[in-house]
N, C-alpha and C positions, 0 to 999 in steps of 0.2 A: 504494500500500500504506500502511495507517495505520502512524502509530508504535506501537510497544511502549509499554508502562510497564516501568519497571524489575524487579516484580513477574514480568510475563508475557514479559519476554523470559529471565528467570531460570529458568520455568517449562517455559520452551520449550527451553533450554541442558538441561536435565533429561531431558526427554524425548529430543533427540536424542541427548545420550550414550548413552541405552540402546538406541535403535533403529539407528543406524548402524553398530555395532559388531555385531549381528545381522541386519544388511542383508549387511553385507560379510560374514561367516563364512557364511551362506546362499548367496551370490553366488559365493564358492571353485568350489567343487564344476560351474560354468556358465562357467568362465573360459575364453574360447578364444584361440590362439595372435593372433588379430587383435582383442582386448579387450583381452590385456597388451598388445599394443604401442602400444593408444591409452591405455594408463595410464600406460607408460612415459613418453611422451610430454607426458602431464599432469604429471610428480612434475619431469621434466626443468625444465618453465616453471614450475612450483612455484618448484623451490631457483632459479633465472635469479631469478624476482620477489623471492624472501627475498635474494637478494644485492645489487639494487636498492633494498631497501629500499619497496618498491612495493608496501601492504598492498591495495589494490584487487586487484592481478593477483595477489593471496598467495590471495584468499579467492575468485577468480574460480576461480584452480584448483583449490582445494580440490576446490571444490564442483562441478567438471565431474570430477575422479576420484570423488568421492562417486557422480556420477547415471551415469558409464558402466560402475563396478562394479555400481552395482545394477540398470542394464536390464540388465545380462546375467545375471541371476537370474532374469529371465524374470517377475516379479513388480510388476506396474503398480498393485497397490494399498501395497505397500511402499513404494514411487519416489513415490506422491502424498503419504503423510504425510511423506517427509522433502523 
């Protein structure tokens, strides 16, 4: 993957603030009893990594509760841009 410029990853921070935040309120509505438990699970190793201090595994999870709220929105052109 190439780098950013400072520019376009600013550009790109932009964009995902407004589409993840409408990924997930779309995604509500699709939640099933075996989604939360595999977010549960994600926020779990979340705060473990923030207590660590372990910013790799901070943003690892983030960004796997990010993609399993949003496949369960059933929405694979959502899930591509973020």
């Amino acid at each position: 993957m190439p780098r950013l410029t400072r520019s376009a990853f600013a550009d790109l921070g932009a964009i995902r603030a407004e589409l993840e935040p409408l990924a997930l309120r779309v995604a509500v509505s699709y939640l099933t009893g075996q989604t939360l438990d595999a977010l549960d699970i994600q926020l779990d190793q979340h705060i473990q990594a923030r207590g660590r201090s372990d910013p790799e595994a901070v943003l690892r999870t983030d960004c796997q509760f990010l993609f399993i709220a949003c496949q369960a929105s059933g929405s694979p052109m959502r899930l591509q841009f973020i």
